[in-house]
C-alpha positions in Angstrom: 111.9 116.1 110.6 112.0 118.8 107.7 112.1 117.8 103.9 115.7 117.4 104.0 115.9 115.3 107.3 113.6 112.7 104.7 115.7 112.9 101.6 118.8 112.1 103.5 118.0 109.0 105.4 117.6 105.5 103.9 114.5 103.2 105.0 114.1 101.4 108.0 113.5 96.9 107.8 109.8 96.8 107.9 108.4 93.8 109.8 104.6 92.8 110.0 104.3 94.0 113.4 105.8 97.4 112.6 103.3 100.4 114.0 101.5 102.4 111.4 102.3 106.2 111.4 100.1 107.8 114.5 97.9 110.2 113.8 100.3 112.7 115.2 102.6 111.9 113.1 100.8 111.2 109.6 99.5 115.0 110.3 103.6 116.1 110.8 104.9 114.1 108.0 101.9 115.1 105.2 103.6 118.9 105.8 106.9 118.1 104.3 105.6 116.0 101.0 103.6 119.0 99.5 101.0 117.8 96.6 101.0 114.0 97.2 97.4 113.2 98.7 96.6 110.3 100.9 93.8 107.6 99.2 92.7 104.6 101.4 92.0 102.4 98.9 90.5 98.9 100.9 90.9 100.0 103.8 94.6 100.7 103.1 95.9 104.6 104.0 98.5 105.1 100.8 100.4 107.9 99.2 100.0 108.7 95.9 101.3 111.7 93.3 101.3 112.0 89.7 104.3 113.5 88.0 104.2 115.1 84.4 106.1 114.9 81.7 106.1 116.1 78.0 106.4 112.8 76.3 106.3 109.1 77.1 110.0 108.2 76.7 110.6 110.9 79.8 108.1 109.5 81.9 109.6 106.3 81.5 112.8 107.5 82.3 111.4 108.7 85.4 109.8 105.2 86.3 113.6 103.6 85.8 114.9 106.3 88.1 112.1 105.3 90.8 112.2 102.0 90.5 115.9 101.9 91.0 115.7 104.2 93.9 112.8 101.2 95.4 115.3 98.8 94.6 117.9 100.3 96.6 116.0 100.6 99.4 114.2 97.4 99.8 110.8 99.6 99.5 108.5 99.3 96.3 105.4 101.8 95.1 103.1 100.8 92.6 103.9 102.6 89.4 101.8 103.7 86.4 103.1 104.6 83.1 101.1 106.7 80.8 101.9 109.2 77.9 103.3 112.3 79.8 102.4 111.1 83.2 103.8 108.8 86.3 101.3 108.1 89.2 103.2 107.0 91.8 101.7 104.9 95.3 103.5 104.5 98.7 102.3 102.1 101.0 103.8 99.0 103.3 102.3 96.3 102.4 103.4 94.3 105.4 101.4 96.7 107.5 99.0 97.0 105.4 99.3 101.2 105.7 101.6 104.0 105.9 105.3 103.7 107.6 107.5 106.5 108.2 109.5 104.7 105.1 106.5 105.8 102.5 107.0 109.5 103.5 111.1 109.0 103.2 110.4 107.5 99.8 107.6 110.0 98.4 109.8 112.5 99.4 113.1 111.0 97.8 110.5 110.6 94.9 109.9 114.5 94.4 114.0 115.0 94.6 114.3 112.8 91.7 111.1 114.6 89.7 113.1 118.0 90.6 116.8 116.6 89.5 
């Protein structure tokens, strides 16, 4: 599944006894979101980015723009708002670690940092 493939599908129901990503495929999918790093933060494999931006009213701009694109999609990152600066965290939390969904979503992410 290339970039593209990512940005053009929508997000999958997740269910509590979804799989996690394999380790196959975590090392596949980390290829086509360039620059966002994996933190396990308690236990908890997550994806996380920060975004830049030249004043605060832009970066908020930016946090409406992801937010709605969660909302859309039934699929919600932890968000943090700074002056010039969105850090941006995809995780399931029913699984309690990383779906195919958080790689569809950081990489729908970048396309909205790059639009």
């Amino acid at each position: 599944m290339s970039t593209n493939e990512l940005t053009s599908v929508h997000c999958e129901a997740c269910r509590a006894d979804a799989p996690r990503v394999s380790d196959d495929e975590l090392a596949s999918l980390i290829k086509k979101i360039p620059d966002w790093n994996i933190e396990v933060r308690d236990g908890i494999m997550q994806l996380e980015k920060s975004f830049s931006f030249n004043n605060f009213v832009d970066a908020v701009a930016f946090t409406n723009r992801v937010g709605e694109l969660a909302e859309s999609e039934g699929h919600h990152p932890a968000l943090l708002t700074e002056w010039g600066k969105v850090t941006v965290t995809w995780w399931s939390h029913k699984i309690k670690g990383l779906h195919r969904n958080d790689f569809i979503m950081s990489a729908r992410t970048d396309q909205i940092a790059a639009s």
